[in-house]
C-alpha angles and dihedrals in degrees: 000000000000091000087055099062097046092059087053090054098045081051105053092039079058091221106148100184083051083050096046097049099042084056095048092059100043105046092163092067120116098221083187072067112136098018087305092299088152080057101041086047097051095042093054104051087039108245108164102174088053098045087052087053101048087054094044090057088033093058101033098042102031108021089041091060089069140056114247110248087041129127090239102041091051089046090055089048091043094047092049087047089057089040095054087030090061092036089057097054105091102018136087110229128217121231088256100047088054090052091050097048092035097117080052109043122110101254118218121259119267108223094230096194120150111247097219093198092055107109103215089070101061087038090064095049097245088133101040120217108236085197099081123121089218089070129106137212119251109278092000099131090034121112116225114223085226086055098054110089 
């Protein structure tokens, strides 16, 4: 808990060098510790050099622990994206700050709606054409159990 705390401190006092080298000798630490609070801080003051390394420790000593396409390691992922997600809420980034948080930024949604008109749709049969000749009437090549013998 102690730790903790120190890295509290090194961030609010927004002293990268203090943050780097604290992290260098404590390898071991969660810096998604406290509901991301270390992230949430740095983000909002905008401390770039210390959000990037936050999410350098944060990738090489946490994410690497873990396969990608694991439960663990999608939760991780999943647990930074809310944290930035939430951080982000309220605050105006900077260019860099965006760059930096980019593989964890909300992305806007597609508008996935089918274009009718586009002809690949209707090449590859996903609106399916009731003219053909190669189709049957309903219950056509059905035998009824009245019409076996």
């Amino acid at each position: 808990m102690k730790d903790y705390i120190e890295l509290g401190n090194r961030i609010s006092w927004e002293d990268n060098n203090l943050v780097t080298k604290f992290l260098l000798l404590n390898k071991n630490l969660d810096v998604l510790h406290d509901n991301g609070s270390y992230f949430i801080r740095a983000i909002e003051s905008n401390s770039y050099d210390i959000v990037n390394t936050l999410l350098e420790y944060f990738e090489s000593n946490q994410l690497s622990k873990y396969e990608p396409r694991t439960y663990e390691y999608s939760s991780l992922k999943k647990k930074m994206y809310d944290i930035v997600k939430l951080s982000i809420e309220d605050v105006d980034l900077t260019k860099e700050m965006q760059k930096i948080l980019t593989p964890y930024l909300p992305q806007e949604e597609e508008d996935y709606q089918l274009d009718l008109n586009d002809p690949l749709i209707t090449e590859n049969n996903l609106i399916p054409s009731y003219e053909s000749s190669e189709r049957t009437q309903i219950g056509e090549n059905y035998d009824y159990p009245d019409q076996i013998s």
